[in-house]
C-alpha positions in Angstrom: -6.4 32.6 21.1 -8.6 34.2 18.5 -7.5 34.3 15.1 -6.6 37.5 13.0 -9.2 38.6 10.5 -7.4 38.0 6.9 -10.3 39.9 4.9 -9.6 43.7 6.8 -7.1 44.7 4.2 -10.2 43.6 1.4 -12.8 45.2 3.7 -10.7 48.6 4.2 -10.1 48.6 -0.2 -13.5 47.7 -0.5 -14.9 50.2 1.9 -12.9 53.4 0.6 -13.3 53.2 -3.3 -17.1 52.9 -2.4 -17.2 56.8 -1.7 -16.7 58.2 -5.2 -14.5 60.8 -4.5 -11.9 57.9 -3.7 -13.0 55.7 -6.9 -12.8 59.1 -9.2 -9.1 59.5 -8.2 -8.6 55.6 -8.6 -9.8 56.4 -12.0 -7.8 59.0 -13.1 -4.7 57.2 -11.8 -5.7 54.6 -14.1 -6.3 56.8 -17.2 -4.5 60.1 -16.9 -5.3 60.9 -20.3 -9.2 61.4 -19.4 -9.8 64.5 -17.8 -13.4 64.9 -17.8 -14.9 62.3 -15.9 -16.7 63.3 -13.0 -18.1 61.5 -10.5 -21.2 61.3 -12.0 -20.1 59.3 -14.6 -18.6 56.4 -11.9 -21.4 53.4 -11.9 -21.0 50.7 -9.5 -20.9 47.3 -10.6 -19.4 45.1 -7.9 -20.7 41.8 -7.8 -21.5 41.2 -3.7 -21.1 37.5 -2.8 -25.0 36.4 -3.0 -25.9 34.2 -5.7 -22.2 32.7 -6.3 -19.9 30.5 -4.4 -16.6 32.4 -3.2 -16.9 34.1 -7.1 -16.7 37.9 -6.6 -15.3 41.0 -8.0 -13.8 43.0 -5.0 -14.3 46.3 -7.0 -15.9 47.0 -10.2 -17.2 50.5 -11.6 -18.0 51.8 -15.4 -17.6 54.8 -17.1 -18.9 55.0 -20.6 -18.0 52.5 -22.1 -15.0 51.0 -19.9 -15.4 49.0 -17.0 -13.0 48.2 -14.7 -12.4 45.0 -12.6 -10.2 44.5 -9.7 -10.2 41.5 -7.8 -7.6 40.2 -5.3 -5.8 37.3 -6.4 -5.8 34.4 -3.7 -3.4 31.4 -2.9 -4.2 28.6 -0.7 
């Protein structure tokens, strides 16, 4: 029997705030208070999993000068 893919919860997060429409209303959930970002002013600045060992970012974006981080906390 196959086993189930644990990662398609990360790949479906992953894979919708990649389309900025999605990562603008992340944002503004995050900081009501700022209206006037568009998303324009969204930069992408996940780190994909090529240079490190199991050390990544599963989303991170900047605006001015915030950035944000999320990454999915794991237990063994």
């Amino acid at each position: 029997m196959k086993e189930a893919k644990l990662t398609i919860r990360d790949s479906v997060f992953s894979d919708l705030f990649r389309d900025k429409k999605y990562l603008l209303k992340l944002y503004q959930t995050l900081h009501p208070e700022d209206m006037e970002t568009t998303e324009d002013d969204l930069v992408d600045v996940t780190i994909q999993n090529v240079l490190t060992n199991d050390l990544y970012n599963d989303l991170g974006f900047r605006n001015k000068d915030r950035i944000v981080i999320l990454a999915e906390a794991q237990s063994t």
